[in-house]
C-alpha positions in Angstrom: -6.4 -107.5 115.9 -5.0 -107.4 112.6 -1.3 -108.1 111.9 -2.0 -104.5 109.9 -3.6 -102.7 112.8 -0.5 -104.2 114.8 2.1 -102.2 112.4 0.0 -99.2 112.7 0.0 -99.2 116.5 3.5 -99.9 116.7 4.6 -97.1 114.1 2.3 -95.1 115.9 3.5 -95.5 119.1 7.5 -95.0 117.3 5.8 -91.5 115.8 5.0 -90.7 119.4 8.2 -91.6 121.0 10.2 -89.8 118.3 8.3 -86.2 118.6 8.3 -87.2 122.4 11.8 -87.3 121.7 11.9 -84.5 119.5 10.2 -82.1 121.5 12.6 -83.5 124.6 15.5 -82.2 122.4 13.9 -78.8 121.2 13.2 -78.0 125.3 16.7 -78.7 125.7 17.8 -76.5 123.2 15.5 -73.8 123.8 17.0 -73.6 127.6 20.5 -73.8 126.3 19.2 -71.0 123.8 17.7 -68.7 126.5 20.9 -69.4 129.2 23.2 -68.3 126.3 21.0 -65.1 125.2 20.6 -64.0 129.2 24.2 -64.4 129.3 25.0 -62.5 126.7 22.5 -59.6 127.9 24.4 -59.9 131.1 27.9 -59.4 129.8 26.4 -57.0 126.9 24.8 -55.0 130.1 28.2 -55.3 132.2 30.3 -54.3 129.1 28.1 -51.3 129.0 28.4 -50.5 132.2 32.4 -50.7 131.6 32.4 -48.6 128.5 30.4 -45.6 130.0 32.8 -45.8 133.0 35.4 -45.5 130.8 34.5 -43.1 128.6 33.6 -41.0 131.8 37.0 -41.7 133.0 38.3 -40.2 129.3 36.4 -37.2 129.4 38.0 -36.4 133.0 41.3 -37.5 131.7 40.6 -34.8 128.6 39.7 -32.2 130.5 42.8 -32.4 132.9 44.9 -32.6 130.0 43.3 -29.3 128.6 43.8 -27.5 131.8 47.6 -28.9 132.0 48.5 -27.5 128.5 46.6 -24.4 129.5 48.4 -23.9 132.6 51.8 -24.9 130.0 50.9 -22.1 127.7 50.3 -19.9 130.7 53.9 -20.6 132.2 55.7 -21.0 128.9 54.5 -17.0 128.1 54.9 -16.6 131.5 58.6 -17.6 131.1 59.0 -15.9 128.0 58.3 -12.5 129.5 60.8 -13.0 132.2 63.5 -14.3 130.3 63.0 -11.1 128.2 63.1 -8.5 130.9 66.1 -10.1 132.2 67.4 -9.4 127.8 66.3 -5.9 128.8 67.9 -5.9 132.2 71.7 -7.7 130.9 71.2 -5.2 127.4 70.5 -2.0 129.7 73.6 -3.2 132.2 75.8 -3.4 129.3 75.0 -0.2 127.9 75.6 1.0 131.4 78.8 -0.5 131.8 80.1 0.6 128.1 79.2 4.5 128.9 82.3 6.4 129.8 80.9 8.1 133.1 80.9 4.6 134.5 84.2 3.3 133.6 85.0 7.1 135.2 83.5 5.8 138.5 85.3 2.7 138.5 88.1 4.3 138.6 87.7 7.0 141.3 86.3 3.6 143.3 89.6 2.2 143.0 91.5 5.5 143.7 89.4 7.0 147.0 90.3 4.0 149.0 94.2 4.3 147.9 93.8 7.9 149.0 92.9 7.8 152.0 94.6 4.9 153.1 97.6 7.2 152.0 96.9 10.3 154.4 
């Protein structure tokens, strides 16, 4: 054997321990690469999972609310209409009182019991 054919072999045999090496290093990488991705999958899928929930969760939330301010509209005409027949009810009272015939009564209330206390 040549000193030549010597260096060959042993910068061969370097070649082939450094892709050895090499491809040692790409494996590695590749199963950190993969881990990573079906971790991220994972937590992209749970994520998912969590968002539709939620958004569920809104569109009950929505449809209470829109049923609440229904029901507040309901009561606040509801409200409204009583508030104003009561109006009607103090307005027709006060005519009532202000009309001559009752002040009339109110007086003859006051004077029956006086007279026949009297007799």
């Amino acid at each position: 054997m040549t000193l030549a054919n010597q260096d060959y072999e042993t910068l061969l045999t370097e070649v082939i321990n450094e892709v050895n090496a090499i491809r040692n290093k790409y494996d590695a990488f590749s199963q950190f690469t993969e881990a990573k991705i079906a971790e991220y999958v994972n937590q992209r899928r749970q994520l998912n999972e969590r968002i539709e929930q939620q958004l569920r969760d809104l569109a009950v939330t929505n449809a209470q609310r829109a049923q609440i301010q229904a029901e507040l509209v309901a009561l606040t005409a509801r409200t409204e209409k009583i508030l104003m027949q009561r109006d009607k009810a103090r307005s027709r009272v006060k005519f009532l009182e202000a009309t001559r015939t009752y002040r009339l009564e109110q007086k003859l209330r006051s004077l029956v019991p006086r007279f026949l206390r009297s007799k």
